[in-house]
N, CA, C and O atoms as a DFTB+ gen file, in Angstrom:
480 C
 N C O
     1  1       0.818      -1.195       0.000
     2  2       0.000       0.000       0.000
     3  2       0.865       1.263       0.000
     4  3       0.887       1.965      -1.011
     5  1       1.628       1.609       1.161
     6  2       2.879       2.607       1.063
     7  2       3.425       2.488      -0.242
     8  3       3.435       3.550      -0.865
     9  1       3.923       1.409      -0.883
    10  2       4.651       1.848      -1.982
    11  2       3.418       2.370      -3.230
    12  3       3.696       3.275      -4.016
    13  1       2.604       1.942      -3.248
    14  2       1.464       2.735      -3.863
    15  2       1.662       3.992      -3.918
    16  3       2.128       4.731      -4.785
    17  1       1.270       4.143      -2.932
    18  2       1.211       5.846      -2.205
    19  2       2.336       6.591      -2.604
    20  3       2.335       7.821      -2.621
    21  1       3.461       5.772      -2.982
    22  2       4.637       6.691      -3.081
    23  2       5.073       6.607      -5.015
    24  3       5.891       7.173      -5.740
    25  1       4.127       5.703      -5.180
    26  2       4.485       5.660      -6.585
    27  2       3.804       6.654      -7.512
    28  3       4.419       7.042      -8.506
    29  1       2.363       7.169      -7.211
    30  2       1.201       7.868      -7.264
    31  2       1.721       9.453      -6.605
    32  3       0.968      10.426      -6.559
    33  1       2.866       9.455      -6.222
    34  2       3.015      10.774      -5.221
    35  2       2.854      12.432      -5.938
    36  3       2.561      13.460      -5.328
    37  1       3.122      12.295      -7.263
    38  2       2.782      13.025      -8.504
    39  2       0.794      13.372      -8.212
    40  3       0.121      14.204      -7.603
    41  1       0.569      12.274      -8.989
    42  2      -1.053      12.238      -9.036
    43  2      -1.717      12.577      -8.176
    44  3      -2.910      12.851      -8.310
    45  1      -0.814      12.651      -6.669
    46  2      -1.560      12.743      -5.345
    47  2      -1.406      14.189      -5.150
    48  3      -2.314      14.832      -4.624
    49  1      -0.111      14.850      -5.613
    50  2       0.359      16.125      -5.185
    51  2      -0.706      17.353      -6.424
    52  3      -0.918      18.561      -6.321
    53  1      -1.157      16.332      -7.510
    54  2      -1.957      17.453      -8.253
    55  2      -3.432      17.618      -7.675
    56  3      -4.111      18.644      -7.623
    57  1      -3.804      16.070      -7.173
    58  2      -5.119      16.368      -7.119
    59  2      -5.277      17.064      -5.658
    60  3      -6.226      17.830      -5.487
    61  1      -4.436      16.829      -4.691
    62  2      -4.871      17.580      -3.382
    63  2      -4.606      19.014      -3.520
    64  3      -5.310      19.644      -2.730
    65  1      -3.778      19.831      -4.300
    66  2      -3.687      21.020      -5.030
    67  2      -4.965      21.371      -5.357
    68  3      -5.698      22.143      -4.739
    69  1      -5.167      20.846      -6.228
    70  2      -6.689      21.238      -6.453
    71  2      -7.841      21.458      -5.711
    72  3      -8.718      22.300      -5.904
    73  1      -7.723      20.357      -4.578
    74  2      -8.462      20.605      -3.755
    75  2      -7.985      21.141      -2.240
    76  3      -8.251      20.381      -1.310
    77  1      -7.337      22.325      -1.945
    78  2      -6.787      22.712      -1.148
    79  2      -6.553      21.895       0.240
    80  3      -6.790      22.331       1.367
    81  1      -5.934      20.364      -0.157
    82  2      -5.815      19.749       1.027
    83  2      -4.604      20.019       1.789
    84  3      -3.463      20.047       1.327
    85  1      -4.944      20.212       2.975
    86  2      -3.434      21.236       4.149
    87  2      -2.274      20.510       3.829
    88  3      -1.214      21.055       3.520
    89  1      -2.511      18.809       3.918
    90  2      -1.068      18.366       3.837
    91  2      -0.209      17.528       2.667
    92  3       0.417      16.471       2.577
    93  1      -0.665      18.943       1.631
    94  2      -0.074      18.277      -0.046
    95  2       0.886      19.147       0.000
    96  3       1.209      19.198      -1.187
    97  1       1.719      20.031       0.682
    98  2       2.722      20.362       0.993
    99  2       4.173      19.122       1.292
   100  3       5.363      19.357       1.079
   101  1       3.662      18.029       1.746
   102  2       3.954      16.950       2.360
   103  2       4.546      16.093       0.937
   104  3       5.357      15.168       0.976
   105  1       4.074      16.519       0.014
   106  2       4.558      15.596      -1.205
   107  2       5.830      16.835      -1.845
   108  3       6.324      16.760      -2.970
   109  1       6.015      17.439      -1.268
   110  2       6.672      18.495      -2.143
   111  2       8.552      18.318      -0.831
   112  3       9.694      18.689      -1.104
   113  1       8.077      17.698       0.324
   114  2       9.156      17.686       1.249
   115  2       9.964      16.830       0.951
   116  3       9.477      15.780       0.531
   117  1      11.186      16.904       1.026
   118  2      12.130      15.379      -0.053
   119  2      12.167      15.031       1.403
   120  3      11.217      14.272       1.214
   121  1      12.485      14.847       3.150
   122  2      12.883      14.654       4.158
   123  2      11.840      13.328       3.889
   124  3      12.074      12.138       3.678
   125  1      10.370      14.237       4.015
   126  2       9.223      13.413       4.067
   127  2       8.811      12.198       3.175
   128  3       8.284      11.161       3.577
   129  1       9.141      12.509       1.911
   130  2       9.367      11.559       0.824
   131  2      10.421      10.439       0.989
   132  3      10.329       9.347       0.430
   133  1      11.292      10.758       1.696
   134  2      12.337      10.153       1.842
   135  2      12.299       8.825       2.948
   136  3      12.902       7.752       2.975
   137  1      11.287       9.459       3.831
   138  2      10.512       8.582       5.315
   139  2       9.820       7.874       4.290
   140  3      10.269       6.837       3.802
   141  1       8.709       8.413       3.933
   142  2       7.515       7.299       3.298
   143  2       8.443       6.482       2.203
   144  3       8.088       5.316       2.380
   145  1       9.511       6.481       1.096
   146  2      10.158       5.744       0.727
   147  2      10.469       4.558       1.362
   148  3      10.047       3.510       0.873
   149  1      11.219       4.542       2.496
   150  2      11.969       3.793       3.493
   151  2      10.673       3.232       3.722
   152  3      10.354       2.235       3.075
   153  1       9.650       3.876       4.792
   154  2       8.893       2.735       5.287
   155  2       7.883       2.030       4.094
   156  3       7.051       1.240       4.541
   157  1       7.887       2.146       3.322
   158  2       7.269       1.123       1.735
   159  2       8.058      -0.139       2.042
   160  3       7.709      -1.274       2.366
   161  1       9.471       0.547       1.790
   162  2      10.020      -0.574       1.537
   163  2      10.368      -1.837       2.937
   164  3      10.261      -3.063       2.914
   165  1      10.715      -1.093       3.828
   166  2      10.724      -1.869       5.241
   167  2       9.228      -2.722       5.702
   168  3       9.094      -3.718       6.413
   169  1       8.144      -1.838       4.941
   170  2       6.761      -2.402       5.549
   171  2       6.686      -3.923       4.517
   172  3       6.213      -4.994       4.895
   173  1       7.249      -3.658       3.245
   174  2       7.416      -4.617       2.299
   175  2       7.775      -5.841       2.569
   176  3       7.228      -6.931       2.403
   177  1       9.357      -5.309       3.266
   178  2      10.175      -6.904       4.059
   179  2       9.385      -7.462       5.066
   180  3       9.521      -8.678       4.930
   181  1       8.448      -7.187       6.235
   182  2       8.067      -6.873       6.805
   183  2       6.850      -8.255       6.462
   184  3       6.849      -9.396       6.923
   185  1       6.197      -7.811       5.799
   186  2       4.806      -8.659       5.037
   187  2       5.631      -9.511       4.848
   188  3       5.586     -10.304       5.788
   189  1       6.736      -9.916       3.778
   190  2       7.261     -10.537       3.283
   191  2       7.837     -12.218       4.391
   192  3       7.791     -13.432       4.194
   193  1       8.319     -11.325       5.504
   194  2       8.646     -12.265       6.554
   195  2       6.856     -13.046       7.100
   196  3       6.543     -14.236       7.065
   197  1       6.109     -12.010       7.495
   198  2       5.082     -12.509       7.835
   199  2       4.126     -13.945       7.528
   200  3       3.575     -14.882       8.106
   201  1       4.401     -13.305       6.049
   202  2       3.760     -14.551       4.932
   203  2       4.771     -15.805       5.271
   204  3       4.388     -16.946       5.529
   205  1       5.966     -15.418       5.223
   206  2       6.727     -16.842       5.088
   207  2       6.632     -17.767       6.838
   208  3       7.315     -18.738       7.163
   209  1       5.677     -17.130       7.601
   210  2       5.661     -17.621       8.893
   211  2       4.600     -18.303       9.135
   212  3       4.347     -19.086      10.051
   213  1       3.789     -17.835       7.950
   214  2       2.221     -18.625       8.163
   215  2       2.584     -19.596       6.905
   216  3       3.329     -19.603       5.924
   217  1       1.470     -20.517       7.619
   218  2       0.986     -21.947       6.942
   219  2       1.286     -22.819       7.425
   220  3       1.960     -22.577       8.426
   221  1       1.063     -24.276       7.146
   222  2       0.270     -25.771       7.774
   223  2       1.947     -26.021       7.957
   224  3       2.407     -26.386       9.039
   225  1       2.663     -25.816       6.952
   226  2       3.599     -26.684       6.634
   227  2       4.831     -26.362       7.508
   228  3       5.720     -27.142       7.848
   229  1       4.639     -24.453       7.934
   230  2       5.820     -24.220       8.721
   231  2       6.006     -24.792      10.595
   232  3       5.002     -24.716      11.304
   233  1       6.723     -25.079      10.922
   234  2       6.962     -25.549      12.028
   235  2       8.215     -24.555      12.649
   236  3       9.050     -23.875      12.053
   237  1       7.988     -24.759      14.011
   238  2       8.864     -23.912      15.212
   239  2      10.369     -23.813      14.793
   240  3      10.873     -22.721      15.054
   241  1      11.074     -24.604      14.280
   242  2      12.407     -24.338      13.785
   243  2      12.874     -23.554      13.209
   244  3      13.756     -22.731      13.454
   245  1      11.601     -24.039      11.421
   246  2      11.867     -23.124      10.603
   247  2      11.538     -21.365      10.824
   248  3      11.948     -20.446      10.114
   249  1      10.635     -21.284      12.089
   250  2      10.236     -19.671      12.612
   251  2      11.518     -18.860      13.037
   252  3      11.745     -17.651      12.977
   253  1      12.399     -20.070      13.551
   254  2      13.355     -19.469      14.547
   255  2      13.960     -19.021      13.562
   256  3      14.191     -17.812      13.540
   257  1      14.483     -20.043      12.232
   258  2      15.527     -19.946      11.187
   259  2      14.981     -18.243      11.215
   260  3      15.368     -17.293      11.895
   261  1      14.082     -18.339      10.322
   262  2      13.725     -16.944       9.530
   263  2      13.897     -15.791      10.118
   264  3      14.341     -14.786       9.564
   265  1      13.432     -15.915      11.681
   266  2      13.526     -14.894      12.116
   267  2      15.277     -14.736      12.691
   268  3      15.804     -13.628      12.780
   269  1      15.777     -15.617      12.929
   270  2      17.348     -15.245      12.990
   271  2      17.986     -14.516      11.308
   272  3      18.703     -13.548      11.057
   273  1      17.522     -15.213      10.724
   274  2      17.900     -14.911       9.779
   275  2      17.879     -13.260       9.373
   276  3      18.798     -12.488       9.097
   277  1      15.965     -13.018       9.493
   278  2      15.806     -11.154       9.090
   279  2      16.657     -10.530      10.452
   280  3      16.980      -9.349      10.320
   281  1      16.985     -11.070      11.514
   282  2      17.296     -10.069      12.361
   283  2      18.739      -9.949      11.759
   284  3      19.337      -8.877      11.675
   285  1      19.297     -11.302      11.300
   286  2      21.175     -10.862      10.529
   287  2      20.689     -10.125       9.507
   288  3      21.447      -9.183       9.275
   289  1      19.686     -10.156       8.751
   290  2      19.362      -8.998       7.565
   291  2      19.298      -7.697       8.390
   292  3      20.417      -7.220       8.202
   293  1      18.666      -6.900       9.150
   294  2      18.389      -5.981       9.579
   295  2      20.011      -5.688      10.105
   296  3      20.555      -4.886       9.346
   297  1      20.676      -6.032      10.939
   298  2      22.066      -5.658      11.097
   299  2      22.868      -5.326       9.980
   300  3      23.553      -4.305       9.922
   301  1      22.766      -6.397       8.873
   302  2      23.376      -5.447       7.548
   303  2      22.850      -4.126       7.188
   304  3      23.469      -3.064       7.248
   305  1      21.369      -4.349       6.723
   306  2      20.995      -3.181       6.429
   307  2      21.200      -1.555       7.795
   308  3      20.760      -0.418       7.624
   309  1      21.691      -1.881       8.547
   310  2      21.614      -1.171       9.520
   311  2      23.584      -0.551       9.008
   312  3      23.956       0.618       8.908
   313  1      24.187      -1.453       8.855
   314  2      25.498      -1.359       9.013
   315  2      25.371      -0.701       7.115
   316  3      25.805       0.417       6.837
   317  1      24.879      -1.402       6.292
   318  2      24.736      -0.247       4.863
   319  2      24.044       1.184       4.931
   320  3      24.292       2.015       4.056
   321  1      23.091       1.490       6.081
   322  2      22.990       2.852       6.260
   323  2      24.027       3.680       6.529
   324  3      24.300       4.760       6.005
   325  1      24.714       2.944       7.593
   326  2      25.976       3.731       8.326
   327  2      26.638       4.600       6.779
   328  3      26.776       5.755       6.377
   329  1      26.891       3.267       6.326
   330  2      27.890       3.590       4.926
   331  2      26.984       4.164       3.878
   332  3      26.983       3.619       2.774
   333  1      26.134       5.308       4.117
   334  2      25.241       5.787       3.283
   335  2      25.037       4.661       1.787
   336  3      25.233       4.898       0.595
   337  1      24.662       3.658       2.348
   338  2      24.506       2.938       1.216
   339  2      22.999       1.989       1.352
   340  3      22.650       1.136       2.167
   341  1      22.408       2.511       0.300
   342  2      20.559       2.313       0.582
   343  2      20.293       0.840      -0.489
   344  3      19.237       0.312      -0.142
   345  1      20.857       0.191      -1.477
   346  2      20.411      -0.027      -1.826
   347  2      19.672      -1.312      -2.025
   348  3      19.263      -1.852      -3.052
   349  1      19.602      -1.712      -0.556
   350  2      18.841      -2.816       0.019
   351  2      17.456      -2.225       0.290
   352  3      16.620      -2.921       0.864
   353  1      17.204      -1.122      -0.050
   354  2      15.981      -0.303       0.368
   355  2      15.904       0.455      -1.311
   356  3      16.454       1.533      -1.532
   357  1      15.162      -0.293      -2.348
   358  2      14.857      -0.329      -3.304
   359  2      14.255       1.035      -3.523
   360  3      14.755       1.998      -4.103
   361  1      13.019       0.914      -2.910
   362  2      12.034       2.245      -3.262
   363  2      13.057       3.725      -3.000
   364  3      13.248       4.542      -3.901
   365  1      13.539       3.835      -1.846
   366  2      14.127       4.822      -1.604
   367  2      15.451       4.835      -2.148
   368  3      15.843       6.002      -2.153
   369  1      16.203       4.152      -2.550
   370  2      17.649       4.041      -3.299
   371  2      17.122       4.755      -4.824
   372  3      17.738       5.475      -5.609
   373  1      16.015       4.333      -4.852
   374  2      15.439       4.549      -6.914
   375  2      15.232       6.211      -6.549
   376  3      15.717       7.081      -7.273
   377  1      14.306       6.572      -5.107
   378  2      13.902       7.906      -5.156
   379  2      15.370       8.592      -5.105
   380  3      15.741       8.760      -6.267
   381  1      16.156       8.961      -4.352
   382  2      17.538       9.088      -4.066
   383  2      18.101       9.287      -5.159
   384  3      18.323      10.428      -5.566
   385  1      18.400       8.293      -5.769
   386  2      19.274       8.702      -7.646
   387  2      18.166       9.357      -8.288
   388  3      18.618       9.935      -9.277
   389  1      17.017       9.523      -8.194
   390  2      16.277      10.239      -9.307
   391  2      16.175      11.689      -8.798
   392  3      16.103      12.559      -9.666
   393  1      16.162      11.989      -7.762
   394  2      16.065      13.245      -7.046
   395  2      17.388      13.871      -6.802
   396  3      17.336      15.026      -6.380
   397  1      18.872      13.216      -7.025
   398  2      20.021      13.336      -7.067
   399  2      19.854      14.363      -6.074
   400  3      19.924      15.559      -6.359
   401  1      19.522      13.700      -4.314
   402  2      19.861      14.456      -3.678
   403  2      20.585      13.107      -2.421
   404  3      20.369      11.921      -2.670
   405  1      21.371      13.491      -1.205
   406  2      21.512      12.613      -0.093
   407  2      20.658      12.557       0.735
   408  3      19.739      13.364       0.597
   409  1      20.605      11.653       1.855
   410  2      19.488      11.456       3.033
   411  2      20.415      12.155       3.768
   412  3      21.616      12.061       4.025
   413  1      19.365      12.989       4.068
   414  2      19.800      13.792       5.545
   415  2      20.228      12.861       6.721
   416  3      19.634      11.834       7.050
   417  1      21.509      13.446       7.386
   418  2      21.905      12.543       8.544
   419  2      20.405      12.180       9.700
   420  3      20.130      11.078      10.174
   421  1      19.642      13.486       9.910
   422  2      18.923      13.087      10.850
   423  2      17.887      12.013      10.108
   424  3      17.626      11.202      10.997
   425  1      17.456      11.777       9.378
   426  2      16.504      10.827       8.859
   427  2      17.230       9.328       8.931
   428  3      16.794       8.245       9.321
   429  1      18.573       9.739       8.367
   430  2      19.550       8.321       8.035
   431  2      19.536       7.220       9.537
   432  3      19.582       6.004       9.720
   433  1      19.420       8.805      10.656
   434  2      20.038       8.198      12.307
   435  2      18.340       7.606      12.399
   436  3      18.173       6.483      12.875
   437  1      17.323       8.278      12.004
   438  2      16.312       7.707      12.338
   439  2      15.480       6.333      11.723
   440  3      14.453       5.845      12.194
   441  1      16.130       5.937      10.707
   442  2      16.243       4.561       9.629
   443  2      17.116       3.537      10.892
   444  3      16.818       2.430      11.340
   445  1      18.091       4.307      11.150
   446  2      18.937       3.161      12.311
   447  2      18.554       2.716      13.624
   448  3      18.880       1.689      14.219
   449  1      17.788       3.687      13.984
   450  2      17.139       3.836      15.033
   451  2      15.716       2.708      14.703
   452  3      15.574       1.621      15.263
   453  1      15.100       3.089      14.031
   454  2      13.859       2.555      13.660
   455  2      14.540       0.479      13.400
   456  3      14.145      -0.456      14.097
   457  1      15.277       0.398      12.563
   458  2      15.735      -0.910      12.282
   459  2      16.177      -1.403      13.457
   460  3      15.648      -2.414      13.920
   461  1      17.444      -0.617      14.260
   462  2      17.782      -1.292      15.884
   463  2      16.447      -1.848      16.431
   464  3      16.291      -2.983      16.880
   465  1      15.465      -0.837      16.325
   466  2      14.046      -1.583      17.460
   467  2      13.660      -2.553      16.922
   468  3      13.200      -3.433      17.649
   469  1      13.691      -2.759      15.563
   470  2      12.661      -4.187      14.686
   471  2      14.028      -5.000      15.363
   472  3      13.562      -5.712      16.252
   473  1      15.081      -5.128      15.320
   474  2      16.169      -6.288      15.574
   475  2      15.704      -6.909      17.306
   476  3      15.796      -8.018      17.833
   477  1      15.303      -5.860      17.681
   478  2      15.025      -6.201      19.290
   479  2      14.053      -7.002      19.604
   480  3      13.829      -7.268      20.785
């Protein structure tokens, strides 16, 4: 759904223009764009793990595997932020080169921040 929202962010920024909605300012903020990027894509992995936890067939082992597993994923991706390097975070790596701008440190610390708590 987020990545929807962020793919549409054009279409969204004309039509709430039009209709003087307060927070279509919000599509025009790269900080803000830059958040809703990230969480698309994190909400993405996210589902992604979920699904692979349900059904008949999975059993207690394989839960543990997976979830050891995304938490060693989340430490990389945590340790490729450090190194301003996104591109395990698809949606926002694509926005990033197309907007040829950097992530602000405070957003970057708050991607690390946000991933440290999912590892916990």
């Amino acid at each position: 759904m987020l990545v929807r929202i962020f793919e549409l962010r054009m279409e969204l920024m004309a039509y709430f223009i039009g209709h003087n909605f307060e927070l279509s300012d919000r599509l025009n903020n790269m900080a803000w764009l830059s958040t809703l990027a990230y969480l698309a894509d994190i909400f993405g992995k996210l589902n992604e793990l979920c699904l692979a936890l349900q059904g008949k067939q999975v059993n207690i082992l394989q839960t543990k595997d997976k979830l050891v597993a995304f938490s060693r994923k989340i430490q990389y991706w945590i340790s490729a932020v450090e190194q301003n390097n996104f591109e395990c975070f698809q949606t926002l790596n694509d926005f990033l080169e197309e907007s040829e701008v950097d992530l602000d440190m405070e957003i970057r610390n708050g991607i690390k921040t946000h991933l440290s708590s999912l590892q916990q």
